[in-house]
PASEBA-1860 file (N, C-alpha, C; in nm, 3 decimals):
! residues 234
1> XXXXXXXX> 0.082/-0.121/0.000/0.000/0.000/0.000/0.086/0.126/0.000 ~ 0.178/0.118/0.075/0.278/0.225/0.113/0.335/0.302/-0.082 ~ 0.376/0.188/-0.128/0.426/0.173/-0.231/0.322/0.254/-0.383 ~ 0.193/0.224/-0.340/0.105/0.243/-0.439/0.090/0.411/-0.398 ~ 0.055/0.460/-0.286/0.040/0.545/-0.267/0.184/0.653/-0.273 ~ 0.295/0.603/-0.274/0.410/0.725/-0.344/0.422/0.696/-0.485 ~ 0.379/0.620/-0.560/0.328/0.608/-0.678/0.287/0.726/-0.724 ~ 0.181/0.731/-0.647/0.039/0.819/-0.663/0.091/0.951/-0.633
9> XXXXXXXX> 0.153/0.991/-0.523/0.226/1.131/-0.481/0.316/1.179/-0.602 ~ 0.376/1.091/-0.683/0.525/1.159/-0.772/0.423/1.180/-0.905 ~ 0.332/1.091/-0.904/0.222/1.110/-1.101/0.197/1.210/-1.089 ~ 0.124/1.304/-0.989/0.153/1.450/-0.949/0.200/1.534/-0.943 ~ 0.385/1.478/-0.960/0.398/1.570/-0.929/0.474/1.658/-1.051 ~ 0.466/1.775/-1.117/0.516/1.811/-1.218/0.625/1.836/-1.233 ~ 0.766/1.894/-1.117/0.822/1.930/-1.095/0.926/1.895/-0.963 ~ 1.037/1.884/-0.984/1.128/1.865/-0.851/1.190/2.003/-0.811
17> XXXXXXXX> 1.177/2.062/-0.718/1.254/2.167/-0.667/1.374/2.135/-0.542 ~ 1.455/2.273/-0.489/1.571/2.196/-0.414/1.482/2.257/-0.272 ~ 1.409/2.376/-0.303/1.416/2.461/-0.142/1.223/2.482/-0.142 ~ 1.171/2.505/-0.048/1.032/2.520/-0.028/1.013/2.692/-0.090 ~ 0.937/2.707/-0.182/0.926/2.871/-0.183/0.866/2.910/-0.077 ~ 0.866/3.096/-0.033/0.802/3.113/0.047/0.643/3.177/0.054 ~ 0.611/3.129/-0.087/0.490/3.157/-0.122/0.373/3.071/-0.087 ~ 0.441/2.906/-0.047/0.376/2.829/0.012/0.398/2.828/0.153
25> XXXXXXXX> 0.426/2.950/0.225/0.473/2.948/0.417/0.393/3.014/0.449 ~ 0.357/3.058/0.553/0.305/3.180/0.653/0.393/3.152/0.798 ~ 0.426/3.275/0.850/0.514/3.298/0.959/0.442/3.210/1.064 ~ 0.501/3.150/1.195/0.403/3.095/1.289/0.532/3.154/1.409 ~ 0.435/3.139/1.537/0.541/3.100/1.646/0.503/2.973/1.737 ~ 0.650/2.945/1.784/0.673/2.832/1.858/0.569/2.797/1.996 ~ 0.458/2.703/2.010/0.408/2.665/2.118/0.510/2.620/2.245 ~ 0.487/2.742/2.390/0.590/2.683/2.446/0.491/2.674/2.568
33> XXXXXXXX> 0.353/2.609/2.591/0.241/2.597/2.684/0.306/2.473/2.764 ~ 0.360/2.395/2.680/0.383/2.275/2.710/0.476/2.190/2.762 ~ 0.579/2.275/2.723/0.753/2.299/2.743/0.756/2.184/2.893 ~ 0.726/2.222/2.999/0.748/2.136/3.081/0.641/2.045/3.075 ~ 0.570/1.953/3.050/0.496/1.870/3.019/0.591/1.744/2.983 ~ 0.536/1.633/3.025/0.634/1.508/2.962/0.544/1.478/2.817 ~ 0.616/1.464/2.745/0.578/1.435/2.588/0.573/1.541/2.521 ~ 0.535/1.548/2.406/0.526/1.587/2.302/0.428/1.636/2.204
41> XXXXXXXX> 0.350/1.775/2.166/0.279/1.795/2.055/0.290/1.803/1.960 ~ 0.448/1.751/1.887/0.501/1.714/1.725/0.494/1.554/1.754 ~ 0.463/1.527/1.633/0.473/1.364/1.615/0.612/1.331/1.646 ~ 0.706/1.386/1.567/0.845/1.368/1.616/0.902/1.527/1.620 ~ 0.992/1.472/1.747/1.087/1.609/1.741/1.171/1.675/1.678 ~ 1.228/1.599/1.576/1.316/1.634/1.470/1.243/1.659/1.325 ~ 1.283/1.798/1.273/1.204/1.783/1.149/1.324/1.668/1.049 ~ 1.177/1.598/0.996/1.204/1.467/0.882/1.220/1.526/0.759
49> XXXXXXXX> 1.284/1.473/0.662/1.353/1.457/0.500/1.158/1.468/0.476 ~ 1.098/1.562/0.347/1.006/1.532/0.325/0.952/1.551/0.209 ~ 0.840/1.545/0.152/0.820/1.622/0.020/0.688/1.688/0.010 ~ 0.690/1.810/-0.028/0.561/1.901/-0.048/0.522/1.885/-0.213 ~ 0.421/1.876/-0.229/0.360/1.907/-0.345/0.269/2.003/-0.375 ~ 0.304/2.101/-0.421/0.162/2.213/-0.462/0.108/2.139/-0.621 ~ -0.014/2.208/-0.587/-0.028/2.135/-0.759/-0.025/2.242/-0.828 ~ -0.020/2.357/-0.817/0.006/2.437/-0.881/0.130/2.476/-0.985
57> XXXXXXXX> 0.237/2.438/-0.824/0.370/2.505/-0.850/0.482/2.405/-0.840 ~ 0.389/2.289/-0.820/0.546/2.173/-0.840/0.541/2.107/-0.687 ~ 0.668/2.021/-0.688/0.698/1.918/-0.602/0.891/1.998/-0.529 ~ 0.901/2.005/-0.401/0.977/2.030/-0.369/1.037/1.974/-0.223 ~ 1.157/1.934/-0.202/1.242/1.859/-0.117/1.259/1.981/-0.029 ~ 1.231/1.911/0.099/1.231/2.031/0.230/1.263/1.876/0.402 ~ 1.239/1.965/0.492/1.200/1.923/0.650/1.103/1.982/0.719 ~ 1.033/1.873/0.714/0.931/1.929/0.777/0.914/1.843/0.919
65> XXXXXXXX> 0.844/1.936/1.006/0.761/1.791/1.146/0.597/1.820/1.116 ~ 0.552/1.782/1.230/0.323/1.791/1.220/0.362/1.809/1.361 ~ 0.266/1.961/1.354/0.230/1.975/1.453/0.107/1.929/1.522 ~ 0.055/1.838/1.633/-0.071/1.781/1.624/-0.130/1.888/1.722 ~ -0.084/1.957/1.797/-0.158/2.066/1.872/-0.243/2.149/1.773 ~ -0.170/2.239/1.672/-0.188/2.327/1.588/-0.299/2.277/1.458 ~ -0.272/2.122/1.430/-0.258/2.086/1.308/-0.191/2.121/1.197 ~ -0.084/2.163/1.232/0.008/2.221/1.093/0.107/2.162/1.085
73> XXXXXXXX> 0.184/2.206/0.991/0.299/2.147/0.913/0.420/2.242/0.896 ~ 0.505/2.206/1.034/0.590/2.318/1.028/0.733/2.335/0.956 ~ 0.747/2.436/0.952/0.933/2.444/0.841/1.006/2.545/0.933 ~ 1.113/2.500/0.952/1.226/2.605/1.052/1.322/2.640/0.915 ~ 1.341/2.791/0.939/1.451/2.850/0.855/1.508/2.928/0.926 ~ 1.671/2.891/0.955/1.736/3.000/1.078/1.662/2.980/1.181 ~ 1.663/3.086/1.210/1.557/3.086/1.370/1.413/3.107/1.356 ~ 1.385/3.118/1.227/1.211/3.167/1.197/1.167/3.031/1.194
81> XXXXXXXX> 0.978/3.057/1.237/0.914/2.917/1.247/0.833/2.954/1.133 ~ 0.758/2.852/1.049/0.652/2.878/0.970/0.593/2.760/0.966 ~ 0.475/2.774/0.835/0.387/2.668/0.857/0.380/2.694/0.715 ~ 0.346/2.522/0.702/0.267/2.536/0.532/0.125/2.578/0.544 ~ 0.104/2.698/0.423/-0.019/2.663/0.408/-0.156/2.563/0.384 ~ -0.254/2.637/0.447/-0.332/2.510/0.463/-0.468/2.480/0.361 ~ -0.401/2.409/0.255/-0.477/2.415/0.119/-0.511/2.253/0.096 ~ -0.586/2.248/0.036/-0.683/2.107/-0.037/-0.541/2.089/-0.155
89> XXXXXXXX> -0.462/2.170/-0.242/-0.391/2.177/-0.348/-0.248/2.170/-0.281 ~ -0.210/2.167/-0.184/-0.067/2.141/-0.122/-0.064/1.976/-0.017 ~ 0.006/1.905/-0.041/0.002/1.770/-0.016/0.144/1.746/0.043 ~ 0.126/1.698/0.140/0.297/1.661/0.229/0.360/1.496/0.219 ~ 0.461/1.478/0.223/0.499/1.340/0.291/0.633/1.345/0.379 ~ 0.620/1.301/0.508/0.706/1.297/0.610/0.664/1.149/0.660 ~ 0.809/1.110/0.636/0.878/0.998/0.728/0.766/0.875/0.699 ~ 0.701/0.845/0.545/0.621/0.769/0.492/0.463/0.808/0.559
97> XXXXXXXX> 0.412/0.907/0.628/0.309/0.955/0.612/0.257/1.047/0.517 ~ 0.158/0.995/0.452/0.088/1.093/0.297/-0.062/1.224/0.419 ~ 0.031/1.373/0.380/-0.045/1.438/0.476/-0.079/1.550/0.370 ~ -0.260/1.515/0.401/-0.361/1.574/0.301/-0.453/1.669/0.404 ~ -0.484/1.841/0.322/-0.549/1.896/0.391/-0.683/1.883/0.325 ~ -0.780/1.835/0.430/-0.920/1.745/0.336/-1.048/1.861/0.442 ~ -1.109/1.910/0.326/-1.243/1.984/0.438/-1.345/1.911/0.396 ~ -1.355/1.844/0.498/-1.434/1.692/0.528/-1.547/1.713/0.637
105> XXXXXXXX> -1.664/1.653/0.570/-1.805/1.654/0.646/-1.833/1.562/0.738 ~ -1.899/1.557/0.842/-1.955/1.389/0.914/-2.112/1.395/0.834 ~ -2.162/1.279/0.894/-2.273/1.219/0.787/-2.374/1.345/0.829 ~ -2.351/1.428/0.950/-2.436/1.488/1.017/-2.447/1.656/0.908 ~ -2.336/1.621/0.866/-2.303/1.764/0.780/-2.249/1.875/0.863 ~ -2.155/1.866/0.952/-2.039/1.853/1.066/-1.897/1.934/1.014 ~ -1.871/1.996/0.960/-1.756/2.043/0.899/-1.631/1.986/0.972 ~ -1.505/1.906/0.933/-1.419/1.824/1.005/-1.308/1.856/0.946
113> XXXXXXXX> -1.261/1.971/0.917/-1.130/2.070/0.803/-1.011/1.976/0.895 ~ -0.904/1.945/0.799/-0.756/1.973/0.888/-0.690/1.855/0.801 ~ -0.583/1.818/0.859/-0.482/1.700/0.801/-0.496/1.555/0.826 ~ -0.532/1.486/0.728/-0.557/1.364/0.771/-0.441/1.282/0.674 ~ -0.399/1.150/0.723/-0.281/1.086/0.647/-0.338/0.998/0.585 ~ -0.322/0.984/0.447/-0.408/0.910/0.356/-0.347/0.708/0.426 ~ -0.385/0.610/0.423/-0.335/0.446/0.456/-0.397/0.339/0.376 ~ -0.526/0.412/0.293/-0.551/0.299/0.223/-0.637/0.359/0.126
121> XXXXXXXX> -0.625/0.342/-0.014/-0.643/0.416/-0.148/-0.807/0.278/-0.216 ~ -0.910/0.309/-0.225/-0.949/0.197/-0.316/-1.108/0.270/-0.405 ~ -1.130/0.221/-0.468/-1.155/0.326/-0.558/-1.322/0.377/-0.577 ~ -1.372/0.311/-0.451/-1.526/0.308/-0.349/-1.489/0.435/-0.231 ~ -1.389/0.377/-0.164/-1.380/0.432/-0.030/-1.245/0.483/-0.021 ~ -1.189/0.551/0.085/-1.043/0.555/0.148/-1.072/0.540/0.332 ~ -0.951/0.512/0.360/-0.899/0.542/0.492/-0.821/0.646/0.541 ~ -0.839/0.734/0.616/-0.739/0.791/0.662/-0.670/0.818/0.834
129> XXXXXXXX> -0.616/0.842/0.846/-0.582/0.826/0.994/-0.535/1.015/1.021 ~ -0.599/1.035/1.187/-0.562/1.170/1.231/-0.526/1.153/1.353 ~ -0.400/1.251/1.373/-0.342/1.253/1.480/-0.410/1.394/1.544 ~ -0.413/1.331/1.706/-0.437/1.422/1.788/-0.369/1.427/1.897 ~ -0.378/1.511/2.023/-0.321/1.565/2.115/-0.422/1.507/2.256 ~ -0.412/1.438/2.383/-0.448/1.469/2.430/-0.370/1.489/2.586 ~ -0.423/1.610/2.640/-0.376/1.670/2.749/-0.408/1.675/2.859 ~ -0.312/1.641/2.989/-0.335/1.632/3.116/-0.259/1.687/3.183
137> XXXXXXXX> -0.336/1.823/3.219/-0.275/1.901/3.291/-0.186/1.886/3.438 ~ -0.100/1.918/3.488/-0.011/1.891/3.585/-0.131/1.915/3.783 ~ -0.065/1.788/3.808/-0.135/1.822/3.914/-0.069/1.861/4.067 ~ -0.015/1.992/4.140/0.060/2.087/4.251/0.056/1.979/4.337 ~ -0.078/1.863/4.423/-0.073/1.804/4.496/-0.004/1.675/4.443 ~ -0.039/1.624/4.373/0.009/1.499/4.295/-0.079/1.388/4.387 ~ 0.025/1.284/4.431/-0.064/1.125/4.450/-0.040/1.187/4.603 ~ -0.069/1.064/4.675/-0.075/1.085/4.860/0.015/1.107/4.929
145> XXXXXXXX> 0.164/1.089/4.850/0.301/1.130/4.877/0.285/1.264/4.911 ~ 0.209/1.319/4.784/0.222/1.457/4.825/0.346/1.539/4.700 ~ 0.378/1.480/4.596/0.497/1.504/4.533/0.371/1.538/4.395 ~ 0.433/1.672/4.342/0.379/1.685/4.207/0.371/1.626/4.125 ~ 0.287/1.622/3.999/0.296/1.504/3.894/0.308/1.631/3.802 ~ 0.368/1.576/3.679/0.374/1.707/3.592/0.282/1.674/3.480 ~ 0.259/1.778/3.417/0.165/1.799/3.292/0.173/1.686/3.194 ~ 0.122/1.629/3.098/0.130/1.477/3.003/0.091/1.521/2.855
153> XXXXXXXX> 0.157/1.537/2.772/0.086/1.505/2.647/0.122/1.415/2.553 ~ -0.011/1.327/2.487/0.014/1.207/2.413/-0.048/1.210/2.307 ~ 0.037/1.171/2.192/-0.023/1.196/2.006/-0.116/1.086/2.071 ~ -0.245/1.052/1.988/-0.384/1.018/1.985/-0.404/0.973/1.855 ~ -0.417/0.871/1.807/-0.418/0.820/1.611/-0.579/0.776/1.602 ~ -0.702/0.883/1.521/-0.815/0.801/1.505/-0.791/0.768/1.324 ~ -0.900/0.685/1.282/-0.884/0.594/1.159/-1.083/0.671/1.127 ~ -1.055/0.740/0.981/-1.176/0.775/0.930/-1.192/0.642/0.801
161> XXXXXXXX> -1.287/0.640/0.773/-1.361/0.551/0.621/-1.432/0.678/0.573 ~ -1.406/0.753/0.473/-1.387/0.848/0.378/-1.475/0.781/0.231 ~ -1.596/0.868/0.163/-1.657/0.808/0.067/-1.720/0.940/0.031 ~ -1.641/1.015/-0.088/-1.719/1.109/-0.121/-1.727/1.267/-0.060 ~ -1.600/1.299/0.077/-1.600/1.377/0.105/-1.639/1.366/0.243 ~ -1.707/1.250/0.270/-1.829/1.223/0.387/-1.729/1.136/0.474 ~ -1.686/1.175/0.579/-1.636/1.042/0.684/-1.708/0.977/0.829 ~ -1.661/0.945/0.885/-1.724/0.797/0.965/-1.614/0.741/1.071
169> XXXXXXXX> -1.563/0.802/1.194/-1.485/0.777/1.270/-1.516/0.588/1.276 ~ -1.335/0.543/1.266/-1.348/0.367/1.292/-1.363/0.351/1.444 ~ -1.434/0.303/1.494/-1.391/0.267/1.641/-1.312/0.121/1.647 ~ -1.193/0.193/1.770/-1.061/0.100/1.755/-1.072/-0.035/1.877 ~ -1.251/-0.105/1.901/-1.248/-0.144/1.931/-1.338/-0.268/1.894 ~ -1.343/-0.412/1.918/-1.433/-0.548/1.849/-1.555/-0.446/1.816 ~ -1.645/-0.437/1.964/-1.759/-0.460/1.971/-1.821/-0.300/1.966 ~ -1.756/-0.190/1.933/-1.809/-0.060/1.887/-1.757/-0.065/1.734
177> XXXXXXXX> -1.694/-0.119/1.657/-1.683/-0.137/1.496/-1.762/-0.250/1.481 ~ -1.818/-0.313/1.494/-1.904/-0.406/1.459/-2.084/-0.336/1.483 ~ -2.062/-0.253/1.578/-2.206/-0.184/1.603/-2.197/-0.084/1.452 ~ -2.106/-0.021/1.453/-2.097/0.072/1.365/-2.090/0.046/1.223 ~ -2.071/-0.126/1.161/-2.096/-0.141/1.057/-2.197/-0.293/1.078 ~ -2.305/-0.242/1.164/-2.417/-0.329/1.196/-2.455/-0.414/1.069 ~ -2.484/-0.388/1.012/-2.584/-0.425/0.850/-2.507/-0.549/0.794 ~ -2.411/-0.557/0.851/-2.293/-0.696/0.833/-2.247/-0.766/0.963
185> XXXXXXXX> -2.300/-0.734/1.060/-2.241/-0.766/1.191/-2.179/-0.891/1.196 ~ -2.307/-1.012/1.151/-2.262/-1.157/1.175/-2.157/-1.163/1.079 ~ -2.137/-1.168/0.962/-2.036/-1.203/0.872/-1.925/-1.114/0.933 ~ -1.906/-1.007/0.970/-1.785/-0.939/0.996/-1.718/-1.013/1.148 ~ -1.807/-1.054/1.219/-1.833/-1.154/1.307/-1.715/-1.276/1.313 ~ -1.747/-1.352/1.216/-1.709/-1.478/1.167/-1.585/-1.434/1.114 ~ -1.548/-1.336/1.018/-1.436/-1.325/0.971/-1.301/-1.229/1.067 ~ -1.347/-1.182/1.161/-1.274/-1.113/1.227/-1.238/-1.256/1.360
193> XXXXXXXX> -1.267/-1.344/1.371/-1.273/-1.440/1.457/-1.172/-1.581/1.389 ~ -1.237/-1.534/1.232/-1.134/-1.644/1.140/-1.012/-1.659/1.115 ~ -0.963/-1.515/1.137/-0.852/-1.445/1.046/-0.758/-1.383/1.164 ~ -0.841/-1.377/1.304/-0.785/-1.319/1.439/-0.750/-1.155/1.407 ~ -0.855/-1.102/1.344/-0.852/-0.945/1.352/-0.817/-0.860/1.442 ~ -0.729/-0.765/1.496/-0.703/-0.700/1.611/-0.744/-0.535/1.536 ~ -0.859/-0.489/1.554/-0.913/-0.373/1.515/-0.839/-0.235/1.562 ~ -0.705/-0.265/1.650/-0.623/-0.176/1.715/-0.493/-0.149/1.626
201> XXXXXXXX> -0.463/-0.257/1.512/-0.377/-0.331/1.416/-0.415/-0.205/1.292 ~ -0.347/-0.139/1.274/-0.358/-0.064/1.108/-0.406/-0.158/1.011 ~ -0.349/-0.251/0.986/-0.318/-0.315/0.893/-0.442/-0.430/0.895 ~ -0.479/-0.477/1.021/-0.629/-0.520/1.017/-0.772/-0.466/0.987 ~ -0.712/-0.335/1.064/-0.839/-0.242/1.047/-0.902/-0.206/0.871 ~ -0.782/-0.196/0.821/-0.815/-0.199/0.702/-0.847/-0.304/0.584 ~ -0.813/-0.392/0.666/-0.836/-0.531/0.605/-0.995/-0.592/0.650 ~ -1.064/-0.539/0.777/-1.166/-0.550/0.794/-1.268/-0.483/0.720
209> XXXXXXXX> -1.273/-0.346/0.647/-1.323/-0.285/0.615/-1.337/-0.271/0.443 ~ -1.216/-0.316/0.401/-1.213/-0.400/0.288/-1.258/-0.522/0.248 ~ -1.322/-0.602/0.369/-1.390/-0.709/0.377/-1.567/-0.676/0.367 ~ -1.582/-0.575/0.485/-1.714/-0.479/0.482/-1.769/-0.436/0.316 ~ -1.673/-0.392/0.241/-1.687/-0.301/0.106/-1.712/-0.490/0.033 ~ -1.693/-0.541/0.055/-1.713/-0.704/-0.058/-1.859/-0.765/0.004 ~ -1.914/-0.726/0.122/-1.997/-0.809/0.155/-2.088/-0.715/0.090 ~ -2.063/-0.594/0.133/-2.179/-0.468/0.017/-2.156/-0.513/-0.061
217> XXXXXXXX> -2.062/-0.538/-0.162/-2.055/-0.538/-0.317/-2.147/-0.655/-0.371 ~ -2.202/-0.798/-0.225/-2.268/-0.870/-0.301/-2.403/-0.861/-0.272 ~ -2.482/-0.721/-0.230/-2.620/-0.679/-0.205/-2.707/-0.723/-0.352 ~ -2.626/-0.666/-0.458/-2.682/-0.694/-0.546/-2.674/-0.554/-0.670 ~ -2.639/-0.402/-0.547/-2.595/-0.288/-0.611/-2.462/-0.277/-0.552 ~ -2.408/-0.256/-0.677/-2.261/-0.222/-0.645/-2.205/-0.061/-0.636 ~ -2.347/-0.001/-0.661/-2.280/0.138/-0.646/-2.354/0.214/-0.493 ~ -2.357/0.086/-0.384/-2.439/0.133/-0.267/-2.269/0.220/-0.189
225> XXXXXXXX> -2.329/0.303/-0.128/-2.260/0.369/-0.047/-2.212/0.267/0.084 ~ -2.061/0.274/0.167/-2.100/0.229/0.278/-2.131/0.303/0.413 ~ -2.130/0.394/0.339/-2.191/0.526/0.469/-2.363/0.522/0.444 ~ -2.443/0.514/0.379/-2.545/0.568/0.340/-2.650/0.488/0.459 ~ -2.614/0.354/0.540/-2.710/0.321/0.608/-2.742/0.407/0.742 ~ -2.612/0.454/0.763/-2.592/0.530/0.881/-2.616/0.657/0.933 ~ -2.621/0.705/0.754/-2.620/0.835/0.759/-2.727/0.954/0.848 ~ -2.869/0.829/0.871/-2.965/0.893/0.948/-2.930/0.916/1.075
233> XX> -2.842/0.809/1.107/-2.803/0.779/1.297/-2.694/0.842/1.349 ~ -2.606/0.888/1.260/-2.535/0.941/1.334/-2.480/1.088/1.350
END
């Protein structure tokens, strides 16, 4: 999959450049809320070897990190911070994540804008995965010792099923993804039991749901949505 999808990134891309222009930046400054906190609101701390694509203006070799606090995509030059702009037409890849800015609906008609990392390409549906932040603030008393605990932050990975613009949070667990693609329960049932599915597993998750898209495909219409049963409920 990995493979198909930088495929897909370079057919795009028109152009190789050496340096990021700065027509694709806007100035940012450095989040320092967190500074003493254990962990981290960049996926990694080091900006990674990466590649931007505008479709406009070409394909160009840079470093970038993701910011998951911000949702952005930052570039250090000298001592200045910036950010890529945040366009549907500018497309990232760092450290084998494909990072797409998608302004994306829930079935509710929910506006869900920001960066999601493309993991599985098929030509019904996609997958994508979003990183988030979540935060626990430091606590002065701490445990019964009596000794402070300090502040926590931890990247957070959810998994969307994407059809049309429209997404559908996966739940990363048996028996809330099986509620959530009810209309197949028993068969998804049997095959997640056959095959020893771990819905926590990337690589299952998507293999479950690619299983989901075949049991639709034998309704009898092949051009059924797999969002469309849900769309009232949720």
């Amino acid at each position: 999959m990995r493979k198909i999808l930088h495929l897909l990134f370079l057919l795009i891309s028109p152009l190789l450049f050496a340096q990021l222009p700065q027509s694709l930046l806007k100035p940012t400054k450095r989040v320092t809320t967190f500074d003493e906190y254990d962990g981290s609101i960049h996926k990694t701390l080091k900006y990674k070897d990466a590649s931007v694509i505008d479709e406009k203006s070409g394909t160009f070799d840079t470093k970038l990190r993701y910011n998951a606090y911000t949702d952005a995509l930052e570039f250090k030059k000298g001592g200045d911070l910036f950010e890529l702009l945040k366009s549907p037409t500018s497309h990232a890849r760092i450290d084998g994540d494909y990072y797409y800015y998608c302004n994306f609906k829930t079935q509710r008609g929910l506006k869900k804008p920001g960066y999601y990392v493309l993991v599985e390409l098929n030509e019904k549906y996609r997958i994508y995965k979003k990183y988030s932040v979540k935060i626990t603030k430091p606590d002065p008393k701490g445990s019964v010792s009596g000794t402070a605990t300090p502040g926590k932050v931890r990247i957070k990975t959810k998994y969307f099923l994407e059809e049309r613009g429209i997404i559908m949070e996966l739940p990363m667990n048996k028996k809330e993804i099986l509620a959530a693609l009810s209309d197949k329960e028993e068969e998804l049932k049997k095959y997640m039991k056959k095959n020893r599915i771990k819905v926590r597993k990337e690589e299952d998750l998507i293999r479950l749901v690619s299983r989901y898209n075949a049991l639709k495909s034998t309704d009898g219409n092949r051009s059924r949505s797999l969002l469309s049963d849900r769309s009232r409920r949720d």
